[in-house]
SESE-67286 format. One record per residue: residue in three letters; residue number from 1; x, y, z of N, C-alpha, C, O in turn. Coordinates in steps of 0.2 Angstrom, whole numbers, plus 5000, padded with zeros to 4 digits. Layout:
REM SESE-67286
+--------+-----+------+------+------+------+------+------+------+------+------+------+------+------+
| residu | num |   nu |   nv |   nw |  cau |  cav |  caw |   cu |   cv |   cw |   ou |   ov |   ow |
+--------+-----+------+------+------+------+------+------+------+------+------+------+------+------+
|    ALA | NUM |    X |    Y |    Z |    X |    Y |    Z |    X |    Y |    Z |    X |    Y |    Z |
...
+--------+-----+------+------+------+------+------+------+------+------+------+------+------+------+
REM end
This chain:
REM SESE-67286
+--------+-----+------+------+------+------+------+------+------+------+------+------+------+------+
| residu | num |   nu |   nv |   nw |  cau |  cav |  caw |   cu |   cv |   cw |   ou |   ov |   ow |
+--------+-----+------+------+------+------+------+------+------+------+------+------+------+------+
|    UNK |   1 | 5525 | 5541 | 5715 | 5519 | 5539 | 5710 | 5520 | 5542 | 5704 | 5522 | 5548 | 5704 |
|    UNK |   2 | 5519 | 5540 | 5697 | 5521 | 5542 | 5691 | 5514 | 5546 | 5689 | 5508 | 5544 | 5690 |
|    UNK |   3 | 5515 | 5549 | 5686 | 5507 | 5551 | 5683 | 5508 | 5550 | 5674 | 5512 | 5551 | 5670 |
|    UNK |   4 | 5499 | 5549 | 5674 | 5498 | 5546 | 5667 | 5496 | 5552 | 5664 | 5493 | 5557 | 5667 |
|    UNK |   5 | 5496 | 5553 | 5658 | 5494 | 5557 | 5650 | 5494 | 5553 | 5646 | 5497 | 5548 | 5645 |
|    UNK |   6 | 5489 | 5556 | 5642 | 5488 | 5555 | 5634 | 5488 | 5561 | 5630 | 5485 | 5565 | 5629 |
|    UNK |   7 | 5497 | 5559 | 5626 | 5498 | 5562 | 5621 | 5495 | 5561 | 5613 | 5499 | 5558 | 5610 |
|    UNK |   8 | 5491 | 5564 | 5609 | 5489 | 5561 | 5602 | 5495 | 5566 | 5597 | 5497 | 5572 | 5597 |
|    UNK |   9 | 5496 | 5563 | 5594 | 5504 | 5564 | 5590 | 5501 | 5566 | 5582 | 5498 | 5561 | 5579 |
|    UNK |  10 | 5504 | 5573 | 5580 | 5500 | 5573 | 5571 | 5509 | 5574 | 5569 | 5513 | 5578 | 5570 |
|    UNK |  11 | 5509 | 5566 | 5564 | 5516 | 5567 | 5560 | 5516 | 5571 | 5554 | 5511 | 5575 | 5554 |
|    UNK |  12 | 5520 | 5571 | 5550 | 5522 | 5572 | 5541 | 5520 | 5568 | 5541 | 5521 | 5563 | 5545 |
|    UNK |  13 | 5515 | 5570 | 5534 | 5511 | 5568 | 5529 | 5515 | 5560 | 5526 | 5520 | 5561 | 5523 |
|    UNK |  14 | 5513 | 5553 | 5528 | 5519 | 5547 | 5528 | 5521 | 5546 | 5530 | 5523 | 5540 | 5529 |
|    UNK |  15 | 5525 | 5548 | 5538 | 5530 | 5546 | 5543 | 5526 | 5542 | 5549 | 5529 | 5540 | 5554 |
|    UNK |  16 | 5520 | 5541 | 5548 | 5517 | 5539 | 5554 | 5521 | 5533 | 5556 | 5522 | 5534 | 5562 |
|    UNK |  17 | 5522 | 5529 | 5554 | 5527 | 5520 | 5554 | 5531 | 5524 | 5557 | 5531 | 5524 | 5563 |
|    UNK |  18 | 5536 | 5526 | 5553 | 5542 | 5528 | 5557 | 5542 | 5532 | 5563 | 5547 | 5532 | 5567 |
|    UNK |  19 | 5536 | 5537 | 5564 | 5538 | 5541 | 5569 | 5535 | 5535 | 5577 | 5538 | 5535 | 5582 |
|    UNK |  20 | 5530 | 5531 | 5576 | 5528 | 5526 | 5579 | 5535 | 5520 | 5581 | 5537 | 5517 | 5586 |
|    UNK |  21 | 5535 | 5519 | 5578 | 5542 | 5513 | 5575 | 5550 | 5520 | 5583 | 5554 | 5517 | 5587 |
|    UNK |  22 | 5549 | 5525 | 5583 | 5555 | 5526 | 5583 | 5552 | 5530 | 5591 | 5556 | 5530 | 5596 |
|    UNK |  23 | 5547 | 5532 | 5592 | 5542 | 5531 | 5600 | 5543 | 5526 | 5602 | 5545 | 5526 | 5608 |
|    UNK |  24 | 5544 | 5520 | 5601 | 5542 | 5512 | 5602 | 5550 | 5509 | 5604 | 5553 | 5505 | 5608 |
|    UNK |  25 | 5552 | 5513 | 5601 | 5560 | 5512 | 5603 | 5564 | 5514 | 5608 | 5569 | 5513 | 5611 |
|    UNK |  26 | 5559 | 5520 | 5609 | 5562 | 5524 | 5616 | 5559 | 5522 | 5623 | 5560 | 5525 | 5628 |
|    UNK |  27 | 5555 | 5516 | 5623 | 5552 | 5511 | 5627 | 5551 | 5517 | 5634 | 5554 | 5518 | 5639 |
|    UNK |  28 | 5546 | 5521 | 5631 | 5545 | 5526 | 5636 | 5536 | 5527 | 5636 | 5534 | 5531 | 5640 |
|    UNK |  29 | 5531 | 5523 | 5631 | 5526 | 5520 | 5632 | 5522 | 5514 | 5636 | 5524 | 5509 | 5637 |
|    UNK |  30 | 5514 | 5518 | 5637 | 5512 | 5511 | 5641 | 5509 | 5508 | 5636 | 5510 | 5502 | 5635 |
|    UNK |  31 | 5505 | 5513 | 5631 | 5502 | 5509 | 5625 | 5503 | 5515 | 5620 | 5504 | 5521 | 5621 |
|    UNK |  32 | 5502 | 5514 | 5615 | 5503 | 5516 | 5607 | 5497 | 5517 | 5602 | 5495 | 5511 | 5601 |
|    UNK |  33 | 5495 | 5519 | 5600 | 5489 | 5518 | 5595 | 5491 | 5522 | 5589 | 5495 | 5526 | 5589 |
|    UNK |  34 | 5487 | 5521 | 5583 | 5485 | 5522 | 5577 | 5477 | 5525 | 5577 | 5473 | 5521 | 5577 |
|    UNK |  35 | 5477 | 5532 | 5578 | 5470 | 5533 | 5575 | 5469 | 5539 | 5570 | 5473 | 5543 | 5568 |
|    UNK |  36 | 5463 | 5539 | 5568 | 5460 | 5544 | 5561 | 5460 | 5548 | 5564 | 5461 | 5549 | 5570 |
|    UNK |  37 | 5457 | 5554 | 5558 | 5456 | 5561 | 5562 | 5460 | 5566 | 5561 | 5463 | 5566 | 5555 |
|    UNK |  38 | 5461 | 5572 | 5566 | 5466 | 5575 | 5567 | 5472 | 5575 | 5569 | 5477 | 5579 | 5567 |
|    UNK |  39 | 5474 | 5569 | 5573 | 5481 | 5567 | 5575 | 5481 | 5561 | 5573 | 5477 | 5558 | 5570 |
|    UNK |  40 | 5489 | 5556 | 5573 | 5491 | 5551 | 5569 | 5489 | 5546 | 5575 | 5486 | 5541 | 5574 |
|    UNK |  41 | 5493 | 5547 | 5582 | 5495 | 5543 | 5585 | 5491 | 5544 | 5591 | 5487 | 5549 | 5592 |
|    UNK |  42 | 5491 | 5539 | 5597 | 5490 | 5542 | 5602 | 5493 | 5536 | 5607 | 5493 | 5530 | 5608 |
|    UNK |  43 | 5496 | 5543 | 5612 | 5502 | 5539 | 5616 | 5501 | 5539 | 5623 | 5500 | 5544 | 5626 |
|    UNK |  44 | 5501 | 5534 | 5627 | 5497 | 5534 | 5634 | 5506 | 5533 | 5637 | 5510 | 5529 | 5636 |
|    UNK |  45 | 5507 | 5537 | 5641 | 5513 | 5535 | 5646 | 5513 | 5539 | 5652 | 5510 | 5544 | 5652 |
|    UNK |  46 | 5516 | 5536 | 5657 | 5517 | 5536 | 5664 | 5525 | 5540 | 5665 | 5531 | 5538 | 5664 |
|    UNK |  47 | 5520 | 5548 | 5667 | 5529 | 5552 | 5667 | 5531 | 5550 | 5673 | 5527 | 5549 | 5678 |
|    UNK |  48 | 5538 | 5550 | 5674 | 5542 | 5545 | 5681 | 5541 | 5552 | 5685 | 5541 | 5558 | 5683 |
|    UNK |  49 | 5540 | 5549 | 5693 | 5541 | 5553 | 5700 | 5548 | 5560 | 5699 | 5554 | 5560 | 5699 |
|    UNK |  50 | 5542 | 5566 | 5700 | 5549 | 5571 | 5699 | 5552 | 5574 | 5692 | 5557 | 5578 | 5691 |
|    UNK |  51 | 5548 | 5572 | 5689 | 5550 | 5575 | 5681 | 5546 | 5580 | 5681 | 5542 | 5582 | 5685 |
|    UNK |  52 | 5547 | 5584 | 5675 | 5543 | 5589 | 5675 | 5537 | 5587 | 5666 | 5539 | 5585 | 5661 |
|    UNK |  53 | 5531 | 5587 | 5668 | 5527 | 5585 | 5663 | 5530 | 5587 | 5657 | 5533 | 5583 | 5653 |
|    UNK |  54 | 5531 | 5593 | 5654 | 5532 | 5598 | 5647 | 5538 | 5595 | 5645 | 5539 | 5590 | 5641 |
|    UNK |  55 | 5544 | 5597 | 5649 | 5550 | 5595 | 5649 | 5550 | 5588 | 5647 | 5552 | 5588 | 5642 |
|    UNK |  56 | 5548 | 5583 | 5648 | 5548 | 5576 | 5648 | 5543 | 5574 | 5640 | 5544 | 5570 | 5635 |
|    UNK |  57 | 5538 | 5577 | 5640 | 5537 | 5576 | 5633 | 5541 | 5580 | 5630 | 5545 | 5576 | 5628 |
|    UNK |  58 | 5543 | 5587 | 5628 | 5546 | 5590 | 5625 | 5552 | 5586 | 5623 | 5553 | 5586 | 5617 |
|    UNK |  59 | 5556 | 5583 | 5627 | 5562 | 5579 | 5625 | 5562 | 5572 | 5623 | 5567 | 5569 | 5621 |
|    UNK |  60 | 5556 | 5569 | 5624 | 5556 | 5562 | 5622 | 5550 | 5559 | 5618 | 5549 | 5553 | 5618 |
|    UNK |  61 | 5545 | 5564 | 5614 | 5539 | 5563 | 5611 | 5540 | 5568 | 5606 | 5541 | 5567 | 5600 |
|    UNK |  62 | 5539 | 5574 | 5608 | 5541 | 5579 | 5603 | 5547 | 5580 | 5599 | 5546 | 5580 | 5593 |
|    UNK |  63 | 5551 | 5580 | 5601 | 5559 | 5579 | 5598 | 5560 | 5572 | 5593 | 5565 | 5569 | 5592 |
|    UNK |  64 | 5554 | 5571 | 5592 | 5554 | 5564 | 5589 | 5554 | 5567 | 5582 | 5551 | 5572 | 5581 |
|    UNK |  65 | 5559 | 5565 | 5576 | 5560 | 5567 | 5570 | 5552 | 5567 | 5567 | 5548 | 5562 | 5569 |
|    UNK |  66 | 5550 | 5572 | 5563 | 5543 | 5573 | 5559 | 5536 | 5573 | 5561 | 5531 | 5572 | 5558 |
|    UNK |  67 | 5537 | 5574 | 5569 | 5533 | 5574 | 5575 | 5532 | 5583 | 5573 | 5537 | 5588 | 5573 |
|    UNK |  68 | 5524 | 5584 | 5571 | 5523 | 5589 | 5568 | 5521 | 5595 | 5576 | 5524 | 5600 | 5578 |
|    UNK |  69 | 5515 | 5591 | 5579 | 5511 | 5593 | 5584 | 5508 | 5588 | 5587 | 5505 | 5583 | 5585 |
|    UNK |  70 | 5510 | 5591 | 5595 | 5508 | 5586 | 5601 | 5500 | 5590 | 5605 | 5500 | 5596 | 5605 |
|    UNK |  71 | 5496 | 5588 | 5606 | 5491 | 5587 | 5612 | 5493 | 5583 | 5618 | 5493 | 5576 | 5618 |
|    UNK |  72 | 5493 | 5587 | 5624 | 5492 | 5581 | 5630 | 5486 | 5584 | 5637 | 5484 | 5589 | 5641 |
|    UNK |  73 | 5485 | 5577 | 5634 | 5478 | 5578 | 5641 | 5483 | 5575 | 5647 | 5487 | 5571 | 5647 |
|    UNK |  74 | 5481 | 5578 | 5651 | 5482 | 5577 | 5659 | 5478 | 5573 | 5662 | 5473 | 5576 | 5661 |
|    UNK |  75 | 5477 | 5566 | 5666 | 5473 | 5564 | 5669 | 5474 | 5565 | 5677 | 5479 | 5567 | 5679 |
|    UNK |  76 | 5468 | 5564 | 5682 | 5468 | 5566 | 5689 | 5465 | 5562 | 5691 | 5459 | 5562 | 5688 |
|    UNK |  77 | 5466 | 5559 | 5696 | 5462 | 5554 | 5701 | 5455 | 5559 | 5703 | 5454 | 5565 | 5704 |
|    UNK |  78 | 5451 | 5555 | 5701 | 5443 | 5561 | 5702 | 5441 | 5556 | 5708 | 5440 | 5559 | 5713 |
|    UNK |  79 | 5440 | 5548 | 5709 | 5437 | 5546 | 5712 | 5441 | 5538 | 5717 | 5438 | 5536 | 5721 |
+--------+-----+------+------+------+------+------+------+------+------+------+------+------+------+
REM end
């Protein structure tokens, strides 16, 4: 079973499209958002069975060119 996070994404000042645009390409989200605020983006995806949470964003969210700073919340089956 894969587990969900919400990562919110603060780009360089302008790169929001691209940095968005180039997430969207690595077809490794469930949904994508645009919001105000302190961060640019926010990114909902589903890390595959067996990966390591940090490592998986670190390599495929973070490492995103102009990707300043990530937040990830963790979700947990409560009920």
């Amino acid at each position: 079973m894969s587990h969900c996070v919400f990562v919110q994404i603060r780009c360089a000042p302008g790169t929001t499209y691209q940095v968005a645009d180039a997430i969207a390409l690595r077809e490794i989200h469930s949904e994508l958002y645009s919001t105000s605020g302190e961060y640019d983006l926010l990114l909902k995806l589903y890390i595959p069975e067996g990966e390591d949470v940090g490592h998986y964003i670190n390599e495929n969210v973070a490492s995103v060119e102009n990707v300043q700073r990530t937040l990830t919340t963790m979700t947990f089956r409560a009920f």
